[in-house]
Each structure stands twice: as C-alpha cells, then as structure tokens.
C-alpha positions as a Markdown table, in Angstrom:
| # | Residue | x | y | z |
|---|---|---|---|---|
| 1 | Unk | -22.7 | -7.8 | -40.2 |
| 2 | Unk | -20.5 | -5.7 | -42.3 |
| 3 | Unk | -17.1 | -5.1 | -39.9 |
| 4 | Unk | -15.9 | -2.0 | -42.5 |
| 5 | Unk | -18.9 | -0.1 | -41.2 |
| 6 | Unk | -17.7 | 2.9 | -39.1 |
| 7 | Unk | -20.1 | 3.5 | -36.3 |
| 8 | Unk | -20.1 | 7.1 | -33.5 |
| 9 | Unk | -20.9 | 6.4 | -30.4 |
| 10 | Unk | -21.1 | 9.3 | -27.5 |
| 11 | Unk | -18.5 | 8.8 | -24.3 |
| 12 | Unk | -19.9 | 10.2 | -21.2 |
| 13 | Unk | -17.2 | 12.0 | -19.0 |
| 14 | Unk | -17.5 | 13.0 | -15.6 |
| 15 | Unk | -17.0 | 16.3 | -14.6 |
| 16 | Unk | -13.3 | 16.3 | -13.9 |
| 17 | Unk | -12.9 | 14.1 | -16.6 |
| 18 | Unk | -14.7 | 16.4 | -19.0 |
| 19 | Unk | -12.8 | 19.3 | -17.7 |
| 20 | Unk | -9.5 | 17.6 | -18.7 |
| 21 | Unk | -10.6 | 16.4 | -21.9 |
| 22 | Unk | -11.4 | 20.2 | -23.1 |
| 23 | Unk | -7.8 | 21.5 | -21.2 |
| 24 | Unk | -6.3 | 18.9 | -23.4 |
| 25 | Unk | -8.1 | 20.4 | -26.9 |
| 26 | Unk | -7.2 | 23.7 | -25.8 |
| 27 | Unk | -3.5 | 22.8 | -25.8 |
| 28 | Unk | -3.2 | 23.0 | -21.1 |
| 29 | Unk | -2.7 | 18.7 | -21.5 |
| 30 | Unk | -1.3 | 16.5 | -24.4 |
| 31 | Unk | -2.7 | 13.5 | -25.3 |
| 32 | Unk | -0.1 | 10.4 | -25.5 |
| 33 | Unk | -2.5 | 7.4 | -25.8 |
| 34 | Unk | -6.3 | 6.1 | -25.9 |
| 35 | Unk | -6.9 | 2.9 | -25.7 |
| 36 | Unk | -10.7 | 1.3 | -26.5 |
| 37 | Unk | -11.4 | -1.4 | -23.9 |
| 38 | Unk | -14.3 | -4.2 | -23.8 |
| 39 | Unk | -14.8 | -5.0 | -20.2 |
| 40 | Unk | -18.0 | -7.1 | -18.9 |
| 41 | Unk | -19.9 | -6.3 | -21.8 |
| 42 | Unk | -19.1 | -2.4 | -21.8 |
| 43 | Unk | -16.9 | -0.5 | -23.5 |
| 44 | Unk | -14.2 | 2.1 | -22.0 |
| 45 | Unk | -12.3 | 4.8 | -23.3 |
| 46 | Unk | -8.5 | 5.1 | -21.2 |
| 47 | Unk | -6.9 | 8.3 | -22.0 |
| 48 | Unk | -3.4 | 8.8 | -21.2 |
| 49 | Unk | -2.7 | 12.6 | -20.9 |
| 50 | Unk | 1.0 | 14.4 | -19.7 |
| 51 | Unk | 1.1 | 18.0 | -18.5 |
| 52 | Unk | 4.5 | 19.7 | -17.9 |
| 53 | Unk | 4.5 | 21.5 | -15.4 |
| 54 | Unk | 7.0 | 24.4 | -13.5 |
| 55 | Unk | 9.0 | 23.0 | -10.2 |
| 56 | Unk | 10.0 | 25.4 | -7.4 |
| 57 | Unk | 13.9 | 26.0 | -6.9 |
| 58 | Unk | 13.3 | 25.2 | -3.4 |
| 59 | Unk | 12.7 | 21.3 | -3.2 |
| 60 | Unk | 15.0 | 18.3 | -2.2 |
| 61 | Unk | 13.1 | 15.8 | -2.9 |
| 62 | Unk | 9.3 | 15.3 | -4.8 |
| 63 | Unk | 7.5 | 12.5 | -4.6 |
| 64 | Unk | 4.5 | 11.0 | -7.2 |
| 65 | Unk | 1.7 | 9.4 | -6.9 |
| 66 | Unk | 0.1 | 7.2 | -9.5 |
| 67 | Unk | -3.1 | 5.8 | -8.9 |
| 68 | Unk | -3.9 | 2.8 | -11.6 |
| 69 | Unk | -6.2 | -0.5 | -12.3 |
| 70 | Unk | -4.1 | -3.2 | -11.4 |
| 71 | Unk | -1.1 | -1.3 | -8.6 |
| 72 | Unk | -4.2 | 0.6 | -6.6 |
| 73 | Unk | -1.2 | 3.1 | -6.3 |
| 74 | Unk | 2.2 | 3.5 | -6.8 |
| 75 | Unk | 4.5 | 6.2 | -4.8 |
| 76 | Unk | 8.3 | 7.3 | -6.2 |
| 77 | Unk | 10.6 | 9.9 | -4.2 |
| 78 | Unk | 13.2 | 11.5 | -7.0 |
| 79 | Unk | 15.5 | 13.8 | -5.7 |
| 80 | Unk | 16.7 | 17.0 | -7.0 |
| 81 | Unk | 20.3 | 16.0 | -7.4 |
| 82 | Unk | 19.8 | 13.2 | -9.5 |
| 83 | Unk | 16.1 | 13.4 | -11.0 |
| 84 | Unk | 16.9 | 10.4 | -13.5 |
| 85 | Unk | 17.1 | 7.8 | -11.1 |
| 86 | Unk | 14.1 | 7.1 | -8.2 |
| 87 | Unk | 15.6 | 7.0 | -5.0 |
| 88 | Unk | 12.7 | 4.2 | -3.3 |
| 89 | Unk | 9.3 | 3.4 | -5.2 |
| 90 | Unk | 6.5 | 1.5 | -3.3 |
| 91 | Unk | 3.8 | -0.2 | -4.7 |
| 92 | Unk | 0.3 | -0.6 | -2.9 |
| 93 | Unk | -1.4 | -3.4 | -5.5 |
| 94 | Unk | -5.4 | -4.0 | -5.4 |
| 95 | Unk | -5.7 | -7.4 | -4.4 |
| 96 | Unk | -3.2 | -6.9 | -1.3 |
| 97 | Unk | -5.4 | -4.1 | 0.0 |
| 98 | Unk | -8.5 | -6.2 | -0.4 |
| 99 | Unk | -7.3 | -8.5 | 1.5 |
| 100 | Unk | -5.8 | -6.6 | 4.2 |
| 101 | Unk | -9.3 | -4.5 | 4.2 |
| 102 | Unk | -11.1 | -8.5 | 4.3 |
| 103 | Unk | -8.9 | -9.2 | 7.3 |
| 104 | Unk | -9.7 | -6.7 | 9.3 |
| 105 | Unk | -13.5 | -6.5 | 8.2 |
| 106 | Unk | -13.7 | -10.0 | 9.6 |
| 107 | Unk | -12.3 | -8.9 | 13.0 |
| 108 | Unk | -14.5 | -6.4 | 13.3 |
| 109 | Unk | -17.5 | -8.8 | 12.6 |
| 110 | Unk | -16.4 | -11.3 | 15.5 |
| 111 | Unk | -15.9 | -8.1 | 17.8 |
C-alpha cells in the first residue's frame, strides 16, 4: 500500500453539527482545532470551535458548562469582579455517574 496516497472521504454531521460547521465557514464560529480519531475500527472527526460572544452589564456571577468524553461534564462559576480566576469548578466524570446510575439500577431491580 502506498502511505503518500491522499484519499477524501465524506464526514456525515448531524443537524446541529452541520449547522455549526457552515456558521463557522461563514465567519459566526472560529475553528481552533480538528483532531482525526481511530476509535473501534471507525474514524471520528473532533472539532474544536470558540464563539465570542456579548455579556450583559447586569451579571454577578456566570457560570459554564462543558460537556466532554472523558469529565461527562464540567461546571465553573467566574465572577464579574475578577473574571481571571474561577471562583469553584466541579467535575461530574463518566465512570462516577455510571456507577452511581448502576447503584441505583440495582436497587430498583431488588424492589
């Protein structure tokens, strides 16, 4: 097999995921990474996009939420005052959640 051979293949996009794609060609969402993944004999396409968006005067405090592959998701309060530093973060990862979900799926069961 010649590896220098340059090969297209189509990536398939979801609605939403569509819809961001062409808002990011259009200029609405900048792309910062993608990343090709191999993955059970598949292959993936991660992108990374950032939007800037306007905040309201009128906040204290904003809080984010990231949802991700490994950390299911991950929360962070920032405060107006000092928007630098995260005033409390809190992670929610996969593998805790299945087993709290497990847990609870086997009480059930025995009820």
């Amino acid at each position: 097999m010649n590896r220098k051979k340059r090969i297209s293949l189509p990536i398939v996009f979801d609605e939403r995921q569509r819809q961001r794609i062409e808002e990011a060609f259009s200029g609405k969402w900048k792309f910062t990474t993608v990343e090709i993944v191999k993955r059970n004999g598949e292959w993936y396409t991660h992108f990374v996009l950032k939007k800037t968006v306007e905040l309201p005067d009128d906040f204290e405090t904003i809080v984010a939420i990231d949802r991700g592959e490994h950390n299911l998701a991950v929360a962070v309060a920032v405060s107006k005052k000092n928007p630098e530093k995260s005033m409390k973060g809190q992670f929610w990862r996969r593998e805790e959640v299945k087993q709290i979900r497990g847990l609870y799926s086997h009480i059930r069961r025995k009820l």
